[in-house]
N, C-alpha and C positions, 0 to 999 in steps of 0.2 A: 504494500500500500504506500503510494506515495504521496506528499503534500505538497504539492507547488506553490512557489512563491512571488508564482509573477502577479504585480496587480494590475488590472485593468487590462489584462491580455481579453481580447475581442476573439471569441469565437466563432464558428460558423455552426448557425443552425441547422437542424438535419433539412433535407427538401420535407415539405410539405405534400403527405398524401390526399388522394382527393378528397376522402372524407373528412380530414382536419381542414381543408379549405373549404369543405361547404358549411363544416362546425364554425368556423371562423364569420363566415358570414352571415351564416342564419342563423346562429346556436340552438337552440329548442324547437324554432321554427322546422327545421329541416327532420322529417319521421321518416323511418325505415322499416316496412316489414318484410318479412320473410318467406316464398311461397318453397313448397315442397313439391319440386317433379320429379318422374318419373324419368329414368334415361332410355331413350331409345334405342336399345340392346342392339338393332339391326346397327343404326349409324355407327357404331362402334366395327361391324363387322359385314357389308351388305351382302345377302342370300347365305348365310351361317344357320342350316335347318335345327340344331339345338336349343330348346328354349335357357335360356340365361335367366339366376334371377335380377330382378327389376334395380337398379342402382339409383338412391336416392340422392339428386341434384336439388340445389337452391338459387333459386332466380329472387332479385330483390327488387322490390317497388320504394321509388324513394320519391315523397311530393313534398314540395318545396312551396313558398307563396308562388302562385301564378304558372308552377310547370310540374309534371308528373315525368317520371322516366322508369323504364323498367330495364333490369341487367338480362345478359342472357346465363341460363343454366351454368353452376360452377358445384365443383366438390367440396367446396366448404363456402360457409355462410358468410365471412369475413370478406373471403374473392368476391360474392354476388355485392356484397354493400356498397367493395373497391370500385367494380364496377360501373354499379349506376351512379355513383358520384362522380365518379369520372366521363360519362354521360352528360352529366348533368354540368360541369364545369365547360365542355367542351361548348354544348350547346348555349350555357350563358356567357361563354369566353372570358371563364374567372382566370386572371393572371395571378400565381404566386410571386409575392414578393420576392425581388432575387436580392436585395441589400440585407447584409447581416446587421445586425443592430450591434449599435458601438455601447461602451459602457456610458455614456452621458446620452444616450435613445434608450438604457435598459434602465438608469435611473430615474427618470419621465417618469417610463409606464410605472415601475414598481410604485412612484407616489401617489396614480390613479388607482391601481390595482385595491392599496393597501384603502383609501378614501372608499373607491367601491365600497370595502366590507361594513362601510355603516351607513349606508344608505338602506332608506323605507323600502326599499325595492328587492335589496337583498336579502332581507331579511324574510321574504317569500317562497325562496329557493330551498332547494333539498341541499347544499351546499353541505359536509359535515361541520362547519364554524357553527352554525345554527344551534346546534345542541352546546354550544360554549356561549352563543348568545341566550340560551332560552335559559341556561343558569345566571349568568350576569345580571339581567332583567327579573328576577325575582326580587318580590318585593322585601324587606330590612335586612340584604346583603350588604355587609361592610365597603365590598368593592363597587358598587350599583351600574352598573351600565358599561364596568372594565372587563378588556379582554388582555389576557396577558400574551404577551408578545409571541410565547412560546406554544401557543397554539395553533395562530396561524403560520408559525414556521411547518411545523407538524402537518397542517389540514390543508396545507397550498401547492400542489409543485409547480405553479407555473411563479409564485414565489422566489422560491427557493431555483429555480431556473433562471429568470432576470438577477438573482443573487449573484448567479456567477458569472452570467455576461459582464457585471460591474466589477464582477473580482474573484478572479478564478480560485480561488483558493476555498472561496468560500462552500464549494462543494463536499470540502473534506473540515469542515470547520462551523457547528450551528453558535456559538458563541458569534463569529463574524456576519452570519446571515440575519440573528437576532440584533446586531449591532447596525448593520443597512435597511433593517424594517424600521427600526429605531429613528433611523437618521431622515428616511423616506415619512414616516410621519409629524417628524417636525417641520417639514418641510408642506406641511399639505396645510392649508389653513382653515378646514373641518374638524381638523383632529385636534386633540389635546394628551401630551406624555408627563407623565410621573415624574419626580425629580429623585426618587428614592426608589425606582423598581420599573419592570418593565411591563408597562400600563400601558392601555392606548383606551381611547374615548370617544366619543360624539361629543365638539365641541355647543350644537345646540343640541339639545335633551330630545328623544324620543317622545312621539307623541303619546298619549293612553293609550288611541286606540291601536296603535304600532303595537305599545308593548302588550294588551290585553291579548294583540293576534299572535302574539308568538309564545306567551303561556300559555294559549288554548290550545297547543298544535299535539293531537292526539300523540303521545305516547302511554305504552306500560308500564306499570308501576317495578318500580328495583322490587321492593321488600326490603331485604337485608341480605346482601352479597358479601361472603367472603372470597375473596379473591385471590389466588394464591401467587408469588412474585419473587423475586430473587435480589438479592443484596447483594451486589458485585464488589466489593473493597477495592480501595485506589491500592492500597498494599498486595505487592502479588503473595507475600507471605503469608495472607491473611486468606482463610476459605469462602468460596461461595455460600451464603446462608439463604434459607427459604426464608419467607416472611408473609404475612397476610395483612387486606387490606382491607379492612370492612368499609362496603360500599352500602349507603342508603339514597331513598328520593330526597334527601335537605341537604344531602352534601355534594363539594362537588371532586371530582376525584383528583385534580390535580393539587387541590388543596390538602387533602389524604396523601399525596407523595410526597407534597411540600414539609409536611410532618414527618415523615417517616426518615426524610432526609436534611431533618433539622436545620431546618429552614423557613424564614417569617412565613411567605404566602406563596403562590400562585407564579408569583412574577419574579421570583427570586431563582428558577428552574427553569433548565435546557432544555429540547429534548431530539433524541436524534431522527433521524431518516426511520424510514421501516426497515428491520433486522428480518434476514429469510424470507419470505414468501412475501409478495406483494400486498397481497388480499386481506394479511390480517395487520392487526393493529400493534403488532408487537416491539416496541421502542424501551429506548434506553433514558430514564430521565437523572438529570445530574444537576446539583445546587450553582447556582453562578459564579465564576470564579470573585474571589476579592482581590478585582484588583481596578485601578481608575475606566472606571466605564464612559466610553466619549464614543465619536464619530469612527467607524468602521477602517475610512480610509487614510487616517489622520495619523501622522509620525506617534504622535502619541502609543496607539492601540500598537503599532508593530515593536515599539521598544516595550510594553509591557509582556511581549510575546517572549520573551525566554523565563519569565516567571510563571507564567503560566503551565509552559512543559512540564517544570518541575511539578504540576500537581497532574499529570498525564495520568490515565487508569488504562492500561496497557490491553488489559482483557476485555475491558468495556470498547477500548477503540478497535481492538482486532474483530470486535464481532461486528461493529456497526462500518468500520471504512470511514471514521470518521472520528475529530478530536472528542471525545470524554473527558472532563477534570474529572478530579475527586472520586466522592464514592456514588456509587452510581444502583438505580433500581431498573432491573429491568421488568417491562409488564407488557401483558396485552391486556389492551384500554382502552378505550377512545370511540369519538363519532367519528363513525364512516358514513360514504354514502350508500352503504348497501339497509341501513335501516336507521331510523329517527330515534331507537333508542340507544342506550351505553350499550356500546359492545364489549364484552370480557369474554378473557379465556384462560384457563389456572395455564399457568409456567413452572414445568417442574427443574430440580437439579438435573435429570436424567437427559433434559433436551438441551440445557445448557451445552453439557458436555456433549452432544450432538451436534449440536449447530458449532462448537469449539472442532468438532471432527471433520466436517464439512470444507473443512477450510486447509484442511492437508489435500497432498493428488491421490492419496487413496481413501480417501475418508469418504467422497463422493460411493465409490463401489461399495465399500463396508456395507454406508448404509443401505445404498436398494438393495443390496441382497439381503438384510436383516441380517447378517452374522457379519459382528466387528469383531468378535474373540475366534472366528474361525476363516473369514473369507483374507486373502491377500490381492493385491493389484495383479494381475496376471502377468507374467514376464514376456509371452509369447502370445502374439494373433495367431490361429491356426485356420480359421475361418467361423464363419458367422454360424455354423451348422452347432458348433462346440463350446462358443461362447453363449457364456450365460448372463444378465446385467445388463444395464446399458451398456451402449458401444463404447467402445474407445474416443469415437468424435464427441459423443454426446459427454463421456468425461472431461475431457479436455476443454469443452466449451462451457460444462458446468465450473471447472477449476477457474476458467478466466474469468467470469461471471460475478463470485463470491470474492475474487481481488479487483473488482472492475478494471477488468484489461476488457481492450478488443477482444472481440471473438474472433479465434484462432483461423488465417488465412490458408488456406490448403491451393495449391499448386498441380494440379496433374499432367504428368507427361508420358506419352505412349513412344513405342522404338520406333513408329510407322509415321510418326509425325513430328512437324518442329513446332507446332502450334502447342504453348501450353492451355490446360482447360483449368481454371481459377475458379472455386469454389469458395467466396469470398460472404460470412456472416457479421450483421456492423449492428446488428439492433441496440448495443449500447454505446455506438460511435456515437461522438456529435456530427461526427461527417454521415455524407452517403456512401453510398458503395461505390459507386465510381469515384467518387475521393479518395476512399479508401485505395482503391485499385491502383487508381494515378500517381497514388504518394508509394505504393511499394514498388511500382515498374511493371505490372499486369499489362495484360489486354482486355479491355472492358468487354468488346466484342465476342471474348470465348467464356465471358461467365455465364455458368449456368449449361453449355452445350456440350454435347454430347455422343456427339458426332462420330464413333473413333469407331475402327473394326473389333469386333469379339475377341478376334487374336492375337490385339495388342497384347504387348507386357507395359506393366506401367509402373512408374513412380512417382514416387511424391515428395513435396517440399512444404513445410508448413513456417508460417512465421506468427512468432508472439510477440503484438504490441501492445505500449501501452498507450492510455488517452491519450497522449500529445506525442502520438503518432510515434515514440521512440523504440525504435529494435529492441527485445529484451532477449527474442531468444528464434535462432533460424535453425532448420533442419533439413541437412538436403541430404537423402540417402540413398546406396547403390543399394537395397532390395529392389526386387522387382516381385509386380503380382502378377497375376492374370484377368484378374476382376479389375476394377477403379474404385470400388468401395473398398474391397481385401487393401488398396495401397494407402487409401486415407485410415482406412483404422491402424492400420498397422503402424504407419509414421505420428500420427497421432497418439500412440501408446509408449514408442519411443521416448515422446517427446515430454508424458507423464511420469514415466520411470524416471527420466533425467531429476525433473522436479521430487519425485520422490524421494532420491537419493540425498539432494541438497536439502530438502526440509527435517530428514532425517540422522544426516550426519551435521550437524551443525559445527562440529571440532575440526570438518576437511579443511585444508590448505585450497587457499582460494586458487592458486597454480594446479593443485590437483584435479580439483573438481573441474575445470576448465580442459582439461589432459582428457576426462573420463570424456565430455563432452565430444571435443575432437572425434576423439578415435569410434567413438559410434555415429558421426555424421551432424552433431550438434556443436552450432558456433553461438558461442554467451558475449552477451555485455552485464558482467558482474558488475560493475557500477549500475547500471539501469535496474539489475535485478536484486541488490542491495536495497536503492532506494523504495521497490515495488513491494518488496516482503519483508523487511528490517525488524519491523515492527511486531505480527504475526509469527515471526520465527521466536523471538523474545519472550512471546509470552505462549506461544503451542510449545515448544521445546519438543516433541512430542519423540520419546526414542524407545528403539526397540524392546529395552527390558526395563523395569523399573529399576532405580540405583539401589542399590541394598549393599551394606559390606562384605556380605555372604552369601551365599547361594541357598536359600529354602532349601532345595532340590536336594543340595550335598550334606543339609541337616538332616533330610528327611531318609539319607540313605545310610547316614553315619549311624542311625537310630534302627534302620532294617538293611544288617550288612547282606542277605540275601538278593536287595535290590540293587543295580546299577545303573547308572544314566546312560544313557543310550539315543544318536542325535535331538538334545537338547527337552529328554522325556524320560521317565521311571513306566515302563508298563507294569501296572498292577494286576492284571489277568487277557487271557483271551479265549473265550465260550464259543462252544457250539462247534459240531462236525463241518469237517471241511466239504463243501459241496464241491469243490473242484472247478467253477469259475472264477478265474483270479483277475485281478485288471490288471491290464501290464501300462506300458506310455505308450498315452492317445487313446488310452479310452474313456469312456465317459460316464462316472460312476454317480451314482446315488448313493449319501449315506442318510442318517437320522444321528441327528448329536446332540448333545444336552452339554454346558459346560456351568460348574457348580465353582463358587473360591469357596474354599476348605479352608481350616488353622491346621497345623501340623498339633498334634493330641487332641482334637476337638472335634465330636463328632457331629457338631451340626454342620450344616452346609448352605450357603447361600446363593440361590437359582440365578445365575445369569440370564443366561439366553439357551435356545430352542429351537432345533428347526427338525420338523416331522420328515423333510425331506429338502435335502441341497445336494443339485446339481453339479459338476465339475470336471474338467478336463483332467485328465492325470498328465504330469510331466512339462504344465504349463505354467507352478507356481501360483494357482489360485487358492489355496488353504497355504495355513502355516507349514514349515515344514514338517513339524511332529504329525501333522495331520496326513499329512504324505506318506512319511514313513509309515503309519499304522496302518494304514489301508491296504497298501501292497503287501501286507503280509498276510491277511484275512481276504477269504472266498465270499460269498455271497449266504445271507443270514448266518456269520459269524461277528460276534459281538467282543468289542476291546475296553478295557478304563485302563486310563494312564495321567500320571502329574505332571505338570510342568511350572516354572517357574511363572511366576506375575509380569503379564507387559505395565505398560504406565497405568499410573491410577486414573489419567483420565479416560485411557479406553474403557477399561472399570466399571468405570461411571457411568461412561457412554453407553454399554449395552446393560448396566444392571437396573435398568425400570424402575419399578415402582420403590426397590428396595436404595436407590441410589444416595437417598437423604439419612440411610442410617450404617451405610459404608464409607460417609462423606469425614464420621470421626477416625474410625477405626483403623489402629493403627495395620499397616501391611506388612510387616518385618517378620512374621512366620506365616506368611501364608503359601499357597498353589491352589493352582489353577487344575479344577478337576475336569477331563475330558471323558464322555461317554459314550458310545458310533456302535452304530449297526452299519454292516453294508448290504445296501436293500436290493440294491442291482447295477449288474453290469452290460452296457454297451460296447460293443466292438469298435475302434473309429471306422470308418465306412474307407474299406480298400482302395475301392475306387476312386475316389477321390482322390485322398493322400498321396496315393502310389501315382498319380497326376503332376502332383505339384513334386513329388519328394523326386521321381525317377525320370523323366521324361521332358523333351523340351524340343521341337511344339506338343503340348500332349499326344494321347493315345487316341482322342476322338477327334483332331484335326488330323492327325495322319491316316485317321480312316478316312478323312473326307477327302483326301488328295489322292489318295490311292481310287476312291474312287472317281475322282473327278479325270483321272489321269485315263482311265480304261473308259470313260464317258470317250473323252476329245481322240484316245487312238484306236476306237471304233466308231465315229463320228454316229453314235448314237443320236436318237431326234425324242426319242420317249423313255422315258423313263418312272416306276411306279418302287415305292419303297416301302418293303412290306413290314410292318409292324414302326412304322414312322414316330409315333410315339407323339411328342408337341413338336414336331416338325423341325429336329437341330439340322439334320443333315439337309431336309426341302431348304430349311433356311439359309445355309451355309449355300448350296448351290446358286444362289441368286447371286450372292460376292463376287462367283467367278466366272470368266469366261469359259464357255461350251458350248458345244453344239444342239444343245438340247431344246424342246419347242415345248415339249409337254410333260409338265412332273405329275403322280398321284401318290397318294401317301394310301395306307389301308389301315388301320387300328381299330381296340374293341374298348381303347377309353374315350370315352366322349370328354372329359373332360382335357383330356390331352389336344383331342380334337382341336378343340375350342380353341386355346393356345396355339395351334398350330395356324389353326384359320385367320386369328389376330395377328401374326405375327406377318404370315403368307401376304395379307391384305395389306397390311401398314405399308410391306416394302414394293408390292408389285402397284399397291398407289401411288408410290413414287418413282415409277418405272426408270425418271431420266437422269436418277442418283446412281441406279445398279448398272453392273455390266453385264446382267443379264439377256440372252434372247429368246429367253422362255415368253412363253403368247398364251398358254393354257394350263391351269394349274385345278387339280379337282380332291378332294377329299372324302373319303368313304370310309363308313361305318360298318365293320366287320370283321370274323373273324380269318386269320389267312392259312386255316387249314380245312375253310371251305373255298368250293371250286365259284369261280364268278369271272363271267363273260368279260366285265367290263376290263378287266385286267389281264386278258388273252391279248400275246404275241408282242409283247412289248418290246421293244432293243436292246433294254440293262432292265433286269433286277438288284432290287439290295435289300441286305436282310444281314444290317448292323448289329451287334451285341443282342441282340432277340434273342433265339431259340433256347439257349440258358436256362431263360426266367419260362421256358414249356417243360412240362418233362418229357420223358428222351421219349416216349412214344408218341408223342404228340410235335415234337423236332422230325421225328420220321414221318410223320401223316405229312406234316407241311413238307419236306423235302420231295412226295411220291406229289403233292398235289403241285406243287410251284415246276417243276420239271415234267411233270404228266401232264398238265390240265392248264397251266399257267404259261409256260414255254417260253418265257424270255431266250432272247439270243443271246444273252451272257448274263449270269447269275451270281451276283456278288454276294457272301457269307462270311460273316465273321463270329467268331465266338472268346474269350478270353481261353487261354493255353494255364491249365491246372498244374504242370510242369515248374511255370514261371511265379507259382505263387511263393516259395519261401524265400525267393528274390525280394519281390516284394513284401513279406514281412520279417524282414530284414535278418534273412538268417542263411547262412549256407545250402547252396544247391544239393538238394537230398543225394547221398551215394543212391547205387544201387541196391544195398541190406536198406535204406530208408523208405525207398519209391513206395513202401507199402504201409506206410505208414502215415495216417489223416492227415489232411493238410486245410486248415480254413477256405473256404470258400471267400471269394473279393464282395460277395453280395451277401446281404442274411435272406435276397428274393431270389437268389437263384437253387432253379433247381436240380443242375447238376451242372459239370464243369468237366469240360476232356482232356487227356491229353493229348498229343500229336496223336498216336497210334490210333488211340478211338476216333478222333475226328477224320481221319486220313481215312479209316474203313467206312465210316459211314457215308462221307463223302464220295468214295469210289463204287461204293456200291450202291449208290442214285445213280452216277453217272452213269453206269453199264448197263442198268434197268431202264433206262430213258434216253439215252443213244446221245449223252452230250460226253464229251470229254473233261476232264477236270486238271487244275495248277493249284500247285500249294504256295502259299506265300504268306505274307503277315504285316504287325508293325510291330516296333519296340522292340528291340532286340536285334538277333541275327540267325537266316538260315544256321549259317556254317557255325556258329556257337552255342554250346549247353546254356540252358534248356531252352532254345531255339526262341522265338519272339513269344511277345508279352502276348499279343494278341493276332492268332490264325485264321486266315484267311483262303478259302476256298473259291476258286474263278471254274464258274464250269461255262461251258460255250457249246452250244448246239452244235450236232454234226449235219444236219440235212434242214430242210427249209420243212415251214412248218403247215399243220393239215389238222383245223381241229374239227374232232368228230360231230356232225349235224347236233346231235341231239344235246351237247354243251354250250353252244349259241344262245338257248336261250337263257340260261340259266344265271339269273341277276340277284341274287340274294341279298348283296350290299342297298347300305344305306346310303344315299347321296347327303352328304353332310356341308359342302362348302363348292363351291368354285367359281375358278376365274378363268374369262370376265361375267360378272356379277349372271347369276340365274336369277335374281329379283324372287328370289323365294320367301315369303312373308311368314315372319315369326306367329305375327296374331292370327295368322291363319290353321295353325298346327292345334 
């Protein structure tokens, strides 16, 4: 977190969306509702004979004085609103202002803004100051008709936003924004201030009938609220205390904290920004500093500024982003606009210490997974299949968020291109995104698109800025994915480990940490990231083990010399017969844990945390490592307890709930941490895949598609039908490239693959003059391809990719007699995975010959058998002989001439004589016509 100290530094405001320029113009005048349509299933896909169900779209109507406009259909409510206000600007030719307002244009408004709030007029508004005026305006209150300062700091951001056009500092500083509302109502000549506190007035008095209308404004009665609230001490040596607030209808609550933090009244108290979520009312209030209170922008106020530090609350400011003196209460309290009465909500020690976690780069994951005493930051992206939590993006932009940096710049570059594509998010920029863009060296032009081939590899580049646009932290690295999401998460997680490591080694050598940087593709400006997190570091400290002179663990064994530590844990038992599924690394287990802190002699225990069931990759570093280690030693429904030493008291804290206020004394110097795990089940990682990314480069399903596209163009093939096509990868892939081909069909018996197929088919052949394609006619049919159907007789190429597998073998024969019997392609392309090549692929030595007979995993948990050479070669040879074609062996991934010959085998069989099919097969159309092109206008609502 950093504090800047420029004053009167002029901003740029963000551009103006349409909706805030039609708010700007009409304010309340301008209504928006919201229709619900139906999306037109077809236009997403024209003559697609599957019914879809129905997708709910939002069109908005937005009337204005004197014009109505309506949006057209969008997937979310926000776009239809964008929409018709931008419509609606268009048509009345509203120009946004393009001058940024300078600090003597932000001082103006603020002294209007602040006059507004006591005008007869405002006082009719649902505004949340209202519920601060409808207690001031009660009748034999000592303050009568004052509002103290520190409310409308709190209840305003357009406030507190001209605050820092005038003086930028003031965004991390309500002492300074209280001191320019201060300055801006002396200046107004309606108002009247305090000479002794921060008061503001209606210089003429409110009329009766004003004040009658605004204590009749329907609220419900409190009764008697106690409210629950936290005492944050300026001393960090000093503990977090709960504390309660009893609220009733006669009091008013700020005047309740003004007490609690002994202090005269109302006007003598801070209070900060919203802490955590937006929506609720949760703020930090702090007594005023004593020290000479003047003009905001005056030599005076900034020579009083090093006395001030000295009363800094380190913890109160790391959570808010902003100065705190003193000792500070945090509450949720206050009028909002979401309803006319007090809003309250209890604050326990346990979320304290949460939202204190939130603010590390893995405290984000902790939390959403619900396990801070079991989950770690992952060390490895392995893909989106296996990760559990938020993404890595969505981490890293949480982390910048909670230090108000920029949202993290993402860079993408493919091998196949010079164009980078910039994925660029600025929602807490004051710039725009094309500011944003222009000030790092982007292409505005490639944000957002997406343009790139399937078969790129790609990489990525991320930068971390802070608000005043300074580099804090760049990441250019040589991984490569395959995907463009696989690269951003992946550089992305990179780029949270880094931060990990520096929030949690705080003792590194600033030369070191900078070394570590380097050498994984990350360049720092430690000065910039000093200044951003100084503060935050100081008071989270937050380190791996709690400090103790001694080891619990090494007491707890000196005491049972039976037990020994064993990576960084004492196992106390392990239950239950061994089922014989063990997870090895990369796969993906389920356990059940319970973690309890225990005294060493003491047999009570108190419940941390809980999880019936958590997900995890093995061998990617997301549990601790004790957790790691237990688990690969136990099968499935075997059950482990094991001790370990104590992390810091504030993780502790952090997941010990309800119990967290009576662990808050208690001393830690003999305790551990009891662990409990069932492992409930095990997943295999999906071979397929992995053995993609780990062994193979272009994969194993681009080399099938070149192998076939190769035997398309040196048989100048014109048709082509692709049996068991699936969601259409390969129909898809053949539009990328050049062939001779006129006519594709696909055959499949999932519809919903169909579907996929047809959308995909559609999107690219509606862009016909993007593709190098010469395909003219593309058809889809519903069925199965071990029945016989006309429509698919005498075609040029068959292909019959990784299918027959997922049949079993009698049903791989039925299709083999039908596709060569009855179907007759002039060359028939067949591939199937080679079971030979699997302990290649699960990373183990090629079986001698005493092994060949011995199991071997299948790459699928859907396939139903797997051959090897020998079997696939017989089966293949003997279709060919029975159907009069000839047959070649080949394959990918790997090599004829090397053991265990290619990953995946391939069968070309080619017709020996020209073809003759028997009358009474002609007619015979079984298939469903499910899609084609160009469009059959086949109507959904007709079906």
């Amino acid at each position: 977190m950093e504090f800047p100290e420029q004053p009167g530094l002029s901003i740029k405001r963000p551009v103006m969306t349409p909706k805030a320029l039609i708010h700007q113009k009409y304010g309340s005048s301008a209504t928006y509702r919201i229709e619900e349509v139906k999306d037109d299933v077809e236009n997403g896909c024209p003559g697609l004979t599957i019914p879809q169900q129905a997708k709910i779209l939002y069109r908005c109507h937005l009337d204005l004085p004197g014009l109505s406009v309506t949006s057209e259909p969008y997937n979310r409510k926000k776009d239809a609103e964008q929409s018709a206000a931008r419509i609606a600007v268009e048509k009345l030719h509203i120009q946004p202002s393009t001058n940024d307002s300078t600090p003597e244009e932000a001082s103006k408004e603020l002294v209007e803004r602040i006059s507004g709030f006591f005008t007869d007029g405002f006082l009719s508004s649902s505004h949340p100051l209202i519920g601060h005026f409808g207690v001031a305006l009660k009748a034999n209150r000592e303050h009568f008709g004052m509002i103290p300062i520190s409310a409308i700091a709190s209840c305003d951001v357009k406030v507190n936003n001209l605050c820092k056009i005038i003086i930028y500092k003031a965004e991390s500083d309500p002492l300074l924004v209280s001191s320019l509302i201060l300055d801006a109502a002396r200046k107004s000549s309606e108002l009247c201030t305090a000479d002794d506190g921060l008061w503001i007035w209606k210089k003429v008095p409110y009329s009766s009938e004003t004040i009658a209308s605004v204590n009749s404004r329907d609220s419900d009665s409190l009764g008697f609220l106690k409210i629950q609230a936290l005492h944050i001490p300026c001393s960090i040596k000093e503990n977090v205390e709960a504390l309660t607030v009893d609220v009733s209808d006669d009091d008013y609550y700020l005047d309740l904290i003004a007490q609690k933090l002994n202090v005269r009244d109302s006007s003598q108290i801070l209070v900060s920004r919203t802490v955590g979520k937006a929506s609720s009312e949760l703020k930090l209030y702090f007594p005023l500093p004593d020290i000479p209170f003047c003009e905001a922008s005056s030599d005076l106020y900034r020579c009083t500024r090093g006395n001030v530090e000295l009363m800094l609350n380190q913890r109160a400011s790391c959570l808010s982003g902003q100065y705190v003196y003193g000792n500070a209460i945090l509450a949720n309290i206050g009028y909002s606009w979401k309803t006319t009465n007090l809003y309250q909500e209890n604050v326990s020690i346990c979320s304290y210490y949460r939202m204190l976690l939130s603010k590390v780069p893995d405290g984000y994951y902790k939390l959403s997974r619900e396990a801070i005493l079991v989950s770690e930051l992952p060390t490895e992206y392995t893909g989106r299949s296996n990760w559990r939590g938020p993404t890595p993006k969505d981490l890293l932009s949480a982390f910048c968020h909670q230090h108000r940096l920029l949202e993290p710049v993402f860079s993408v570059t493919s091998n196949d291109t010079e164009s980078s594509l910039s994925h660029t998010l600025v929602k807490s920029s004051p710039l725009s995104s094309t500011e944003v863009i222009d000030k790092i060296g982007g292409d505005r032009d490639d944000v957002g698109h997406r343009n790139m081939d399937s078969s790129d590899i790609f990489r990525c580049k991320v930068k971390i800025l802070s608000r005043k646009m300074q580099l804090i932290l760049e990441g250019s690295f040589v991984d490569t994915n395959r995907k463009e999401s696989d690269a951003i998460h992946s550089s992305a997680l990179k780029v949270l480990l880094w931060f990990d490591k520096y929030f949690k080694q705080l003792d590194i050598p600033v030369e070191t940490l900078s070394s570590f940087g380097s050498a994984h593709g990350i360049t720092v400006s430690m000065e910039n990231v000093c200044k951003e997190f100084s503060l935050c570091l100081s008071t989270l400290g937050l380190k791996q083990n709690y400090c103790l002179e001694s080891s619990p663990l090494e007491s707890f064994c000196k005491n049972h010399p039976d037990r020994k530590v064993e990576n960084g844990m004492v196992m106390l038992s392990i239950d239950g017969p061994e089922s014989g599924i063990f997870p090895s690394h990369g796969s993906l287990i389920c356990i059940g844990c319970a973690v309890a802190l225990v005294k060493i002699g003491d047999p009570e225990k108190y419940p941390l945390e809980s999880e019936d069931e958590f997900e995890f990759e093995v061998g990617t570093g997301a549990v601790i490592n004790q957790i790691e280690a237990c688990v690969t030693q136990l099968s499935v429904n075997q059950t482990a307890l094991f001790v370990t030493d104590i992390p810091s008291r504030d993780l502790i804290l952090a997941a010990a709930g309800e119990t967290a206020k009576h662990l808050l004394e208690m001393p830690l110097h003999n305790c551990l941490l009891e662990y409990s795990l069932k492992v409930l089940r095990v997943a295999e990682p999906p071979l397929e895949d992995r053995m993609e990314q780990a062994f193979f480069n272009p994969s194993l399903s681009k080399q099938r598609v070149m192998f076939a596209i190769k035997h398309i163009n040196e048989s100048s093939a014109a048709t082509l039908v692709d049996f068991g096509c699936g969601s259409g990868s390969l129909l898809d892939s053949l539009l990328d490239h050049a062939t001779s081909l006129e006519k594709i069909v696909g055959v499949d018996i999932s519809r919903k693959g169909l579907t996929r197929a047809a959308k995909i088919l559609h999107q690219k052949l509606s862009q016909n003059s993007g593709t190098c394609t010469s395909i003219r006619h593309a058809v889809l049919y519903y069925g199965s391809i071990t029945v016989p159907d006309s429509h698919v007789f005498g075609f040029d190429i068959g292909t019959c990719l990784e299918v027959i597998e997922h049949m079993e073998e009698d049903q791989a024969s039925l299709f083999g007699n039908i596709a060569l019997g009855t179907f007759c392609p002039r060359i028939l392309i067949v591939s199937t995975p080679n079971y030979e090549y699997n302990p290649i692929l699960q990373r183990s030595a090629a079986p001698t010959s005493e092994e060949k007979t011995a199991p071997c995993k299948f790459r699928n948990h859907d396939h139903r058998f797997e051959w090897t050479r020998e079997q696939f070669e017989r089966w293949a040879t003997d279709l060919s002989a029975r159907h009069n074609y000839h047959v070649e062996f080949s394959g990918v991934g790997g090599s004829a001439d090397m053991e265990p010959g290619f990953a995946s085998q391939i069968a070309v069989f080619r017709r020996n004589s020209n073809l003759c099919l028997p009358a009474e097969e002609k007619s015979s159309r079984p298939y469903e016509l499910v899609w084609e092109w160009p469009n059959s206008q086949i109507s959904i609502s007709s079906l």
